[in-house]
C-alpha positions as semicolon CSV with decimal commas, in nm:
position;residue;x (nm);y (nm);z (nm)
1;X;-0,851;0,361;2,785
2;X;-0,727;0,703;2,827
3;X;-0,885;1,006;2,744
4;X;-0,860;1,379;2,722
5;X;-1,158;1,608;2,770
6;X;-1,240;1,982;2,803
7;X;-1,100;2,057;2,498
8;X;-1,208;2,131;2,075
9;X;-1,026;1,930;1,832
10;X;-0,864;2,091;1,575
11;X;-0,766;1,979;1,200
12;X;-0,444;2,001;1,329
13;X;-0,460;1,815;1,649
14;X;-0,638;1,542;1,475
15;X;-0,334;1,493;1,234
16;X;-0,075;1,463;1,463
17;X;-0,297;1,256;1,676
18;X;-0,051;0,987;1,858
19;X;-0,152;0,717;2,056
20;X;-0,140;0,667;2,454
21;X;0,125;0,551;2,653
22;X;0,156;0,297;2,971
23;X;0,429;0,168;3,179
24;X;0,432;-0,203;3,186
25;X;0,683;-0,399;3,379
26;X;0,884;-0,421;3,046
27;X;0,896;-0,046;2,992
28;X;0,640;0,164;2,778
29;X;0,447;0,074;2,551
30;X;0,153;0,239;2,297
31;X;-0,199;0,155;2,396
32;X;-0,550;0,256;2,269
33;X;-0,648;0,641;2,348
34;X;-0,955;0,863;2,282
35;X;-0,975;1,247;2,250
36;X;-1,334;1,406;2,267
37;X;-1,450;1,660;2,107
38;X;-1,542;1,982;2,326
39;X;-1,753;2,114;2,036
40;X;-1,987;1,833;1,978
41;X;-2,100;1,583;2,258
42;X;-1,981;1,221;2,196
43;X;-1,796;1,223;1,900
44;X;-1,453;1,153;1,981
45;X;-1,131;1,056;1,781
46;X;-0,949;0,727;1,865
47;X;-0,611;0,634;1,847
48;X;-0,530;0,246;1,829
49;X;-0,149;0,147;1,925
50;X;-0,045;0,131;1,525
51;X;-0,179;0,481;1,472
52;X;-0,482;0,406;1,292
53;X;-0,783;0,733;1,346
54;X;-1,171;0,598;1,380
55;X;-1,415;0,844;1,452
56;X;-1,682;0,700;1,705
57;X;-1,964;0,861;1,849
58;X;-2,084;0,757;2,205
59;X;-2,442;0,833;2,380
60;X;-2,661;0,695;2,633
61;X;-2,986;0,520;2,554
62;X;-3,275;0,788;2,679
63;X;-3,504;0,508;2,792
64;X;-3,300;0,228;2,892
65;X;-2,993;0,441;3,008
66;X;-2,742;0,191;2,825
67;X;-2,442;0,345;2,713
68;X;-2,359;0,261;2,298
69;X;-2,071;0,359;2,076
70;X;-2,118;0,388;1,639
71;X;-1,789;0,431;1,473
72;X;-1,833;0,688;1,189
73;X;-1,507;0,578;0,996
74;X;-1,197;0,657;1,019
75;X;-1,016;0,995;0,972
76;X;-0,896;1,178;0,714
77;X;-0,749;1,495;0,662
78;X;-0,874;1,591;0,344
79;X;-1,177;1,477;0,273
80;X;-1,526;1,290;0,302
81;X;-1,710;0,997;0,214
82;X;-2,049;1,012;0,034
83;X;-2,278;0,943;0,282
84;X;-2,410;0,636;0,095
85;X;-2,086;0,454;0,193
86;X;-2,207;0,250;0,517
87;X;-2,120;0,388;0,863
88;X;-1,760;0,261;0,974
89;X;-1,631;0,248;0,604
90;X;-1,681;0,589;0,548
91;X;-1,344;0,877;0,525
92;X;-1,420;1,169;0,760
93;X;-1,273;1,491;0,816
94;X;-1,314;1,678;1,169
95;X;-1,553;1,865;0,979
96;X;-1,779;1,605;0,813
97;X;-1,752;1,401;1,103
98;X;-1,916;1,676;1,343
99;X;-2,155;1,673;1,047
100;X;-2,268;1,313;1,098
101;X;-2,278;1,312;1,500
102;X;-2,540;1,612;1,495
103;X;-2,685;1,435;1,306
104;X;-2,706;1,113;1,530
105;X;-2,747;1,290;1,810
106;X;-3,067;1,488;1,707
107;X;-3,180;1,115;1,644
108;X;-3,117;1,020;2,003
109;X;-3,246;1,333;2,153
110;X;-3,589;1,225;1,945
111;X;-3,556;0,845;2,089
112;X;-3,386;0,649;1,845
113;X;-3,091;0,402;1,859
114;X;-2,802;0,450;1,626
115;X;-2,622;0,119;1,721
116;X;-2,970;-0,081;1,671
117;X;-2,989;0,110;1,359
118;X;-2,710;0,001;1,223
119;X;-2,724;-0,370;1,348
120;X;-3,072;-0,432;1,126
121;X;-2,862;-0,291;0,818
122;X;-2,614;-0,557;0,847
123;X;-2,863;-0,788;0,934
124;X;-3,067;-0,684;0,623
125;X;-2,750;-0,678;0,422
126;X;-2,728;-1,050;0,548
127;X;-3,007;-1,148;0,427
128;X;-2,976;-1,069;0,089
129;X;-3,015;-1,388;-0,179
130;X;-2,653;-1,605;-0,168
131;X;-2,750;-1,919;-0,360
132;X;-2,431;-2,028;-0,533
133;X;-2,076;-1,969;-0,513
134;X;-2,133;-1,687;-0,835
135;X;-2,351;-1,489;-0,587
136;X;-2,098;-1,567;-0,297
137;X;-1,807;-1,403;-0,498
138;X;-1,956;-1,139;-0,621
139;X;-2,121;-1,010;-0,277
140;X;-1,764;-1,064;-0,177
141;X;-1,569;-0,844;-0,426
142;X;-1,814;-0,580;-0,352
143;X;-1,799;-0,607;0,012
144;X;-1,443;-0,605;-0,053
145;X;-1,411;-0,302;-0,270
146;X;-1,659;-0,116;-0,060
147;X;-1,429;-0,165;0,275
148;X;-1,763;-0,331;0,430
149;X;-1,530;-0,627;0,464
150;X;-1,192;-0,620;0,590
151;X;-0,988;-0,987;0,627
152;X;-0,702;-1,045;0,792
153;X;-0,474;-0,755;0,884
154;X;-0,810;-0,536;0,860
155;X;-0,709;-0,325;0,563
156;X;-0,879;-0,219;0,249
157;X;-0,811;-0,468;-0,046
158;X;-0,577;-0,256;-0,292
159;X;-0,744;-0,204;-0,631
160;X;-0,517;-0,436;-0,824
161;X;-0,523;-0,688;-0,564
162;X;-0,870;-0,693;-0,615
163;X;-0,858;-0,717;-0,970
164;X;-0,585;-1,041;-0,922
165;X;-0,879;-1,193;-0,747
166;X;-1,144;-1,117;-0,975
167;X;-0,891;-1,258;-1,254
168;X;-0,812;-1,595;-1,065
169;X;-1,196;-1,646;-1,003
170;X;-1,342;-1,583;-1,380
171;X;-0,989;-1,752;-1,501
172;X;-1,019;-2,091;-1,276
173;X;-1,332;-2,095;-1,047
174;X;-1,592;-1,962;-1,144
175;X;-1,673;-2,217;-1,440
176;X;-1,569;-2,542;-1,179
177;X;-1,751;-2,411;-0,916
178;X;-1,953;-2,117;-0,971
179;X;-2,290;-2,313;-0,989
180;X;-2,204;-2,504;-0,679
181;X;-2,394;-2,471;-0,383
182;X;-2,183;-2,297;-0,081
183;X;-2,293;-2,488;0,195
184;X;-2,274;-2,823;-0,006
185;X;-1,894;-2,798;-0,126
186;X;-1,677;-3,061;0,063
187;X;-1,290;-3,114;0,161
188;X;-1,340;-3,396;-0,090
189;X;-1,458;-3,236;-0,359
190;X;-1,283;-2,875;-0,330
191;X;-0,913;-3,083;-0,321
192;X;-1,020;-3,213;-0,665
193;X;-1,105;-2,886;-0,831
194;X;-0,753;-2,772;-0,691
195;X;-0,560;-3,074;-0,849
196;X;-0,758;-2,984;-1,162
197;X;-0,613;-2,630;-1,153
198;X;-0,283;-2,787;-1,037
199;X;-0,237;-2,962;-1,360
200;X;-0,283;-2,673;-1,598
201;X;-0,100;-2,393;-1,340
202;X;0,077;-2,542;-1,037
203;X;0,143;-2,179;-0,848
204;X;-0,187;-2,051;-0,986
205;X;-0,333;-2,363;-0,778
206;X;-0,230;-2,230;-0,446
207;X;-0,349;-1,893;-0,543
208;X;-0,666;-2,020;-0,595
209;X;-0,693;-2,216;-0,265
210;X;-0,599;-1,867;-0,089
211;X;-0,886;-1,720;-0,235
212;X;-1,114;-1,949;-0,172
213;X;-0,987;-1,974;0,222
214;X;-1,139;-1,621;0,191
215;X;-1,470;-1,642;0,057
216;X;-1,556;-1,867;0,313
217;X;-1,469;-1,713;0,568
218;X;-1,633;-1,417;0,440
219;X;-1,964;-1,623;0,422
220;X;-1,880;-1,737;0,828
221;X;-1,817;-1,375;0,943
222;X;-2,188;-1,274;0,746
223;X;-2,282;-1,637;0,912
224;X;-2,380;-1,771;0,603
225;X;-2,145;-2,046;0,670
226;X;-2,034;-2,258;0,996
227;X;-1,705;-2,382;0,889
228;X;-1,472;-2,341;0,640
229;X;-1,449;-2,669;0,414
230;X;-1,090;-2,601;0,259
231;X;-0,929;-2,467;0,580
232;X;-0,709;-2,824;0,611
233;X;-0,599;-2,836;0,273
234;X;-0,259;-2,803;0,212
235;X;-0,124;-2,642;-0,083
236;X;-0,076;-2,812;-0,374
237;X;0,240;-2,679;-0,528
238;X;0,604;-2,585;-0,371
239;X;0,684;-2,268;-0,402
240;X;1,027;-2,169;-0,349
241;X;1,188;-1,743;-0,323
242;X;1,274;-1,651;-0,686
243;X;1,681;-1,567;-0,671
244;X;1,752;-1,445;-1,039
245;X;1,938;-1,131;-1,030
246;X;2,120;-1,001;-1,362
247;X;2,458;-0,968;-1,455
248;X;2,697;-0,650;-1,582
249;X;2,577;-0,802;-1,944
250;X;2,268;-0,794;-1,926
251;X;2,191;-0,487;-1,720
252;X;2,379;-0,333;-1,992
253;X;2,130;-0,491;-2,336
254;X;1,853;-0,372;-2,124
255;X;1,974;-0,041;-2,004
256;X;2,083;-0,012;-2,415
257;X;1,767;-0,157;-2,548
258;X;1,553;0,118;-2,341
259;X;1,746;0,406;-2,519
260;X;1,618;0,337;-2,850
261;X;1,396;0,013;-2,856
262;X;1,233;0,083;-3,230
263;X;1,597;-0,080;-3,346
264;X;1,519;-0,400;-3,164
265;X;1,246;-0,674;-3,343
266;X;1,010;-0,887;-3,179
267;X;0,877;-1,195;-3,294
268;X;0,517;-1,260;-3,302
269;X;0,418;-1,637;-3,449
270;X;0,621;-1,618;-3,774
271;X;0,638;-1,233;-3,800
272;X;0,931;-1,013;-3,682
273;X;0,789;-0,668;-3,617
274;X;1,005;-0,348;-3,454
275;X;0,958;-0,323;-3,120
276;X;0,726;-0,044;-2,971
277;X;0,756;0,079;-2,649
278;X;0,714;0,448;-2,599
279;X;0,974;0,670;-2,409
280;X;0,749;0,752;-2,103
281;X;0,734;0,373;-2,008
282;X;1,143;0,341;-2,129
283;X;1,200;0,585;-1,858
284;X;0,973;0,436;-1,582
285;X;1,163;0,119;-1,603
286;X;1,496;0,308;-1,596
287;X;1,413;0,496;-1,320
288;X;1,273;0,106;-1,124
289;X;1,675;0,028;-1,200
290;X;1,818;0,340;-1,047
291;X;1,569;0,405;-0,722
292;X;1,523;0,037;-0,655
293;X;1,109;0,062;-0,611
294;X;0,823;-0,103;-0,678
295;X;0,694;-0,107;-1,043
296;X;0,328;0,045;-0,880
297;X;0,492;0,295;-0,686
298;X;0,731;0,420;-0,995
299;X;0,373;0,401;-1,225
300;X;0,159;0,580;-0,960
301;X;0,424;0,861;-0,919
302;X;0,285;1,206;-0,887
303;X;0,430;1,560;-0,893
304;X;0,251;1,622;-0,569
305;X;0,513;1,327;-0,424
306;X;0,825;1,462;-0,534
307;X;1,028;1,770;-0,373
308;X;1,292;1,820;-0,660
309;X;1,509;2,087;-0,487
310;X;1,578;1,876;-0,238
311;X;1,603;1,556;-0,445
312;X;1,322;1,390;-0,262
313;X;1,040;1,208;-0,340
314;X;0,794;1,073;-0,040
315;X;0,553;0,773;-0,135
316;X;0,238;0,830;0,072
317;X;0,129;0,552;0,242
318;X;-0,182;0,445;0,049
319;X;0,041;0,388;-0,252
320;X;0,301;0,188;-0,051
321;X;0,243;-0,185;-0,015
322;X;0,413;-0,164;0,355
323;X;0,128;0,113;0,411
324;X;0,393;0,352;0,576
325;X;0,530;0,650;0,376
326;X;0,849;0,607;0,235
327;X;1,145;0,856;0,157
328;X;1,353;0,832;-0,159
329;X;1,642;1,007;-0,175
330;X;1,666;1,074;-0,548
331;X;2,025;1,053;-0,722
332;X;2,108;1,254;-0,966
333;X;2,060;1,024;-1,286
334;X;1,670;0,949;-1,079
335;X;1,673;1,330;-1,069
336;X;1,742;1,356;-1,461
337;X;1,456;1,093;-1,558
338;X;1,200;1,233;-1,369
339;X;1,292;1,614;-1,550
340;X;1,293;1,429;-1,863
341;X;0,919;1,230;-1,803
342;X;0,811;1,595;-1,723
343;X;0,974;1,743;-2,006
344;X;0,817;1,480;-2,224
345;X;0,476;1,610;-2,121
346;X;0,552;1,971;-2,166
347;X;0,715;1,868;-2,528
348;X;0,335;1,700;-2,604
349;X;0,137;2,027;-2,526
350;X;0,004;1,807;-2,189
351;X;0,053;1,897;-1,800
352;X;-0,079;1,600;-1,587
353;X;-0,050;1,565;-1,205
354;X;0,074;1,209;-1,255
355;X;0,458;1,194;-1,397
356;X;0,373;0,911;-1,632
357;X;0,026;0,974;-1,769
358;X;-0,177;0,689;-1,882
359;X;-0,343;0,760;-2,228
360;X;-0,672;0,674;-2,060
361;X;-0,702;1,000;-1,885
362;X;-0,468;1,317;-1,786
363;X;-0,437;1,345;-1,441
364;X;-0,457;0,919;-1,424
365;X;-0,133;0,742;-1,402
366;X;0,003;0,426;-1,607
367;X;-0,158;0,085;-1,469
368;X;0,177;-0,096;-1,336
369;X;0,136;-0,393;-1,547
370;X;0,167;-0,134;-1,857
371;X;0,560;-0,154;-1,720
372;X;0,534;-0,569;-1,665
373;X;0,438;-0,564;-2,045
374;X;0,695;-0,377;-2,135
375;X;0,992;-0,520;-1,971
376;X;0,880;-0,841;-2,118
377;X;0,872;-0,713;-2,495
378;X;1,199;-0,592;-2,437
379;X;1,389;-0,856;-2,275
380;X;1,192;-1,118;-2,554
381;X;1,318;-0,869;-2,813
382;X;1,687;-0,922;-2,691
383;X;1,657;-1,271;-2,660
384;X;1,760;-1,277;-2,264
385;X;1,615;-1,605;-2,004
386;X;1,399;-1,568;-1,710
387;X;1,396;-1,184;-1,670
388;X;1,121;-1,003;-1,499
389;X;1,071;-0,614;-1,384
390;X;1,099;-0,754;-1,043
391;X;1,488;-0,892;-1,090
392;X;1,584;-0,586;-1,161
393;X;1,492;-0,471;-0,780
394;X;1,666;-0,777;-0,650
395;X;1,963;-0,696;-0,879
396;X;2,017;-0,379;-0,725
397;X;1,995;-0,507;-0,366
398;X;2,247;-0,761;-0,433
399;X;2,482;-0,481;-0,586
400;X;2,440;-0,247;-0,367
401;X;2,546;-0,535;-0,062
402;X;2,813;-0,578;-0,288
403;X;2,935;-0,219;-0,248
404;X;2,980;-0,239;0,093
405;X;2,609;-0,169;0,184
406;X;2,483;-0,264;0,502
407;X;2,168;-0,519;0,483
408;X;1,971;-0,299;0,731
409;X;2,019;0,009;0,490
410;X;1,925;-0,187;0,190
411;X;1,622;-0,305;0,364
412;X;1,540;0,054;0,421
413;X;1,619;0,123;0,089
414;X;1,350;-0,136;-0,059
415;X;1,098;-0,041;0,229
416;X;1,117;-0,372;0,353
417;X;0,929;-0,412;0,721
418;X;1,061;-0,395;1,063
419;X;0,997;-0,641;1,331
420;X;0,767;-0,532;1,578
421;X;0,842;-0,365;1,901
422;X;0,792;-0,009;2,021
423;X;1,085;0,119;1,829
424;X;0,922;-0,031;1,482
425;X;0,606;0,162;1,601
426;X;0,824;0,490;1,638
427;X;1,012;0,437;1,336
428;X;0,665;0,364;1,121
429;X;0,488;0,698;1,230
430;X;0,756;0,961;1,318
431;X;1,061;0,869;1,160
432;X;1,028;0,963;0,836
433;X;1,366;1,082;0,758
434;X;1,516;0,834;0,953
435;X;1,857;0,697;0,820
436;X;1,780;0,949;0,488
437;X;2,201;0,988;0,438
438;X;2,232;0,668;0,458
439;X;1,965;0,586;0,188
440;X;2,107;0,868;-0,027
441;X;2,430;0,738;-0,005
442;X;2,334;0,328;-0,082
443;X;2,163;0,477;-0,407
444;X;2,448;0,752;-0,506
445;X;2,651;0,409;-0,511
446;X;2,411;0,184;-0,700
447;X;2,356;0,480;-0,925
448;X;2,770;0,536;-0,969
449;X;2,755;0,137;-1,059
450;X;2,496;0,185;-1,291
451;X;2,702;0,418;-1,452
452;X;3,005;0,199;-1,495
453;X;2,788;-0,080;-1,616
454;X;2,625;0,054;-1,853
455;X;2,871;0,277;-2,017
456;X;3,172;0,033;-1,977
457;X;3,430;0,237;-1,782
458;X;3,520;0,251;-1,427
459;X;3,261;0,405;-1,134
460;X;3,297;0,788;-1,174
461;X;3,465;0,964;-0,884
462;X;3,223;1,184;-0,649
463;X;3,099;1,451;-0,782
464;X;3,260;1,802;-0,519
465;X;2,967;1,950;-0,652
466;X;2,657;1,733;-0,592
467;X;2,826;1,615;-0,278
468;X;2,867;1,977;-0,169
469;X;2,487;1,986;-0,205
470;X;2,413;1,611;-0,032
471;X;2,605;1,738;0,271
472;X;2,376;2,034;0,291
473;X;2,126;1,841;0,267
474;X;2,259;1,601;0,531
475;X;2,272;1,888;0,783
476;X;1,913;2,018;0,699
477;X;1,791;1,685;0,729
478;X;1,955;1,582;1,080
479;X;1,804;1,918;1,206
480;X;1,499;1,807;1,106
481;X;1,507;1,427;1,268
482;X;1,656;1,611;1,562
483;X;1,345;1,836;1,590
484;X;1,080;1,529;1,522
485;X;1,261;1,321;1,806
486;X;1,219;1,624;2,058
487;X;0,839;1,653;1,939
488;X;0,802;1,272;1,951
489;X;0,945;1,293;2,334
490;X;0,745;1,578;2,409
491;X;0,415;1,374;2,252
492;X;0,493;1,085;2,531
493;X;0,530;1,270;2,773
494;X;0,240;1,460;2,739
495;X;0,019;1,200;2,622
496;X;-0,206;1,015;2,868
497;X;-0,107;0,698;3,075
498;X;-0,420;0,439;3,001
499;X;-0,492;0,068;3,062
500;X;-0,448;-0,071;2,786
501;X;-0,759;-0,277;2,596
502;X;-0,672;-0,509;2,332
């Protein structure tokens, strides 16, 4: 592992952090690094290959002369964890995490053993009363939510994947098995429960296999279980890529139907009442048909994201499912319905930090299934088949490959993932503004299309004037790639050559 020493970290430093490099016979590649801190003995900043921070603190036994490491949690630049939030799990800044290893260090100075320490807390978290598969779940959902417990690809759960899981197990489970004994449950008996589910949801069947796959391993890695019983059962139902994208007609109802939806009427059992969907969520879905997003991405949009004068807008990565920031070159009809969300808000006395405001709080925005909800009112109310929010995504991938798009750019477009490989790695954490024109362009073209689709004439011409102000753009933005490659160069060259660990 490489490391750096004889030197203070800084906020800054810590930020642009990047991880170490080694020549293999292959070529380079990113490895595991750490960077001490000069100002506080032990604590130390590490760098895994994906570009993930942990704080760790490292000290030698005073009696026993063993070496240990505690990780303190991993770093952020803004702020910090309650302290009740266990060690590992917690959010630190450079600040709060010089905090905490004082802290541990006066403890070793005085004898103690932070790594024992924090062993017997797991090991008394352990043992805490799991009698039925009730208990099970709900020691895992709060493992879950409190980051204790990371599956898989070792992120945090997302909130409303979370609540999905909570859903599935109150919905299906937790009344067929929730009395059930963990360690009694059988391949037998678990494949019935499924084909019970299976009859009454088929997809919702497989869903709930999936989550069950995880509670037991959960109980294995707290080693309340051995084995998990429903790891060789297959899934039940076929599931097969939905397809359905829209055509020139029905973009159009829709596109009409969200400019003045009280004239539409919805049935409900034998009443026909007006449809009600307010403008703020109208305007969400328009702008999911002109910037091609994710519904929870175009809910959770916040001024703080969006750079108007240049016609940006930057998803952080804790909002993006890909967890890698994403740039989105705004058109100018995206441009015009975020001013007008804003301007609604200004019209209703109201200044939030989230562009569309849930009524539940100011500054909190819109749950994304507020926008699920309302897409299907409106397509019910206009009597269209087998249309979800999502098709609308998928309609404007498939239009804009139409246009002469190139599948790579629409990828980019949709923030689909890379492959691996050091130049995914490189692309994930420095390129930003990586292929930006071309993105602006795919979506001035989808947007043009839009246009003629919706209106029922033929795809305006470019506009001299907005494309006098893209090309500016262009130029200020190839400047700016051009200066993050040199700094990216500049970071391997100067970064530390390291065996790498796995």
């Amino acid at each position: 592992m490489g490391r750096r020493t004889n030197r203070d970290l800084t906020a800054a430093f810590c930020r642009s952090a990047k991880p170490g490099v080694r020549e293999t016979a292959s070529g380079f590649e990113y490895c595991r690094v750490s960077y001490p801190d000069g100002d506080v003995r032990g604590l130390e900043l590490r760098v895994t290959p994906n570009g993930e921070k942990t704080w760790a603190f490292r000290y030698r036994d005073r009696i026993t002369g063993k070496q240990s490491r505690v990780t303190l949690g991993r770093f952020d630049p803004h702020v910090d964890s309650p302290v009740e939030v266990e060690p590992g799990v917690r959010r630190l800044t450079l600040y709060g995490a010089r905090v905490t290893a004082r802290q541990l260090r006066a403890k070793v100075d005085n004898g103690g053993d932070p790594a024992t320490d924090l062993r017997q807390a797991k090991a008394q978290a352990r043992s805490q009363t799991v009698n039925t598969m009730s208990d099970l779940a709900e020691v895992y959902f709060e493992a879950c939510e409190s980051g204790i417990y990371r599956s898989g690809r070792r992120r945090r759960k997302a909130t409303s994947t979370l609540a999905g899981e909570r859903w599935l197990w109150k919905r299906y489970l937790d009344r067929r098995l929730g009395a059930e004994r963990p360690e009694t449950l059988t391949r037998t008996g678990l494949r019935a429960v499924l084909r019970s589910i299976y009859g009454d949801a088929p997809i919702q069947s497989n869903r709930c296999r999936a989550l069950l796959s995880q509670l037991f391993n959960f109980a294995i890695s707290e080693e309340r279980l051995t084995a998990n019983p429903i790891a060789h059962i297959t899934p039940l139902a076929e599931e097969r890529a939905r397809t359905r994208t829209l055509d020139p007609t029905e973009i159009r109802a829709i596109w009409t139907g969200l400019q003045s939806p009280s004239t539409l009427q919805l049935k409900r059992g034998r009443e026909t009442v007006p449809l009600t969907i307010g403008r703020g969520l109208c305007i969400a879905i328009e702008l999911a048909m002109v910037t091609l997003q994710r519904r929870a991405e175009i809910s959770g949009m916040m001024r703080s994201e969006l750079d108007l004068e240049h016609h940006l807008w930057i998803i952080p990565e804790d909002r993006a499912k890909g967890r890698a920031q994403q740039l989105v070159p705004l058109s100018p009809r995206a441009l015009s319905l975020i001013e007008e969300a804003l301007a609604l808000q200004a019209s209703r006395g109201k200044t939030s930090k989230a562009v569309f405001p849930s009524p539940r709080g100011v500054d909190v925005p819109v749950g994304a299934p507020a926008l699920s909800h309302a897409m299907t009112h409106l397509v019910a109310a206009l009597g269209l088949v087998d249309v979800t929010l999502h098709d609308l995504r998928r309609t404007g991938a498939t239009g804009m490959a139409a246009l002469g798009v190139p599948p790579f750019i629409v990828s980019k477009v949709l923030a689909h993932k890379d492959g691996g490989g050091g130049a995914a790695v490189t692309a994930r954490h420095y390129n930003l503004y990586a292929y930006a024109d071309e993105k602006r362009e795919a979506l001035l073209k989808w947007s043009r299309r839009l246009v003629s689709i919706t209106s029922g004439t033929p795809a305006e011409a470019p506009n001299s004037t907005a494309d006098d102000a893209i090309s500016r753009r262009r130029a200020a933005l190839l400047e700016e790639l051009a200066a993050l490659d040199a700094a990216s160069v500049m970071a391997r060259q100067d970064a530390p050559t390291a065996d790498f660990q796995p």
